[in-house]
N, C-alpha and C positions, 0 to 999 in steps of 0.2 A: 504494500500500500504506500502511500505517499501522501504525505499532509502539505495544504499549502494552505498561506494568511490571506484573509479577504475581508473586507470590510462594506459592508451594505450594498450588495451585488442578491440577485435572487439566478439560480444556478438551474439549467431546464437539464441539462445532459451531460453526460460526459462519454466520452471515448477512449478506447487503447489501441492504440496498432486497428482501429476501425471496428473495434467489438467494443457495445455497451458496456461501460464498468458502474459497480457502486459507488455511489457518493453519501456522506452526511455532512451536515453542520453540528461542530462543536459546542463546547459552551460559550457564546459570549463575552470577550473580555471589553475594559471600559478603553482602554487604547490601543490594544494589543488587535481589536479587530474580534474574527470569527473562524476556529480551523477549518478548513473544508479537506474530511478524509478523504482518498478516490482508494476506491480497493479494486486490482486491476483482476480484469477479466480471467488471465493465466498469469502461472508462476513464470518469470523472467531467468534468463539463465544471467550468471555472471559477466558482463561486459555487452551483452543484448540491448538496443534503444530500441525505447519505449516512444513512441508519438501520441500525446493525450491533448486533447480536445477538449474545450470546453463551452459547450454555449451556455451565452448569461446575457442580463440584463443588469446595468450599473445604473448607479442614483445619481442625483446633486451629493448626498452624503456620501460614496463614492470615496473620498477624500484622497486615497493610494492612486486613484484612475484619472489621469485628467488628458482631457484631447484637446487637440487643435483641429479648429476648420480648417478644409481645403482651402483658402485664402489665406491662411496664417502660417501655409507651409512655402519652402521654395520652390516648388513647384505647381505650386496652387492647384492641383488635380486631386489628391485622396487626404482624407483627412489622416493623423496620425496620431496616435494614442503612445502615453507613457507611463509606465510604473513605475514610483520607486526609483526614479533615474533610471531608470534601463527602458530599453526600446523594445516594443511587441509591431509586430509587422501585421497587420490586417489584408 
């Protein structure tokens, strides 16, 4: 399984390597966010990657998530979204 941090995201699916895996939410922490387990569809072998998928819906509370409009990028064509300082590609 694999836990990651999320914060005020409502979570429809997730995937592994293309097969439905399980997901829950955590407990609640007050800044820490919300865990979200994924427990993968099969056991992984040592050194084996893993492609997981997740579709969501984020909020204004959101706070971890924040996008630019496609006018606010240099390219001005796709909007682009960042976590945490790090880059997710849409």
């Amino acid at each position: 399984s694999q836990v990651l941090d999320t914060r005020d995201v409502q979570v429809f699916k997730v995937t592994v390597n293309g097969q439905d895996a399980q997901f829950a939410f955590g407990e609640k922490h007050s800044f820490k966010g919300t865990p979200l387990e994924i427990t993968f569809p099969n056991e992984l072998r040592r050194g084996q990657e893993a492609i997981v998928e997740i579709s969501f819906e984020s909020s204004p509370q959101s706070s971890a998530l924040q996008w630019l409009t496609p006018e606010q990028t240099s390219g001005k064509k796709h909007p682009y979204l960042f976590s945490q300082c790090q880059v997710e590609f849409i």
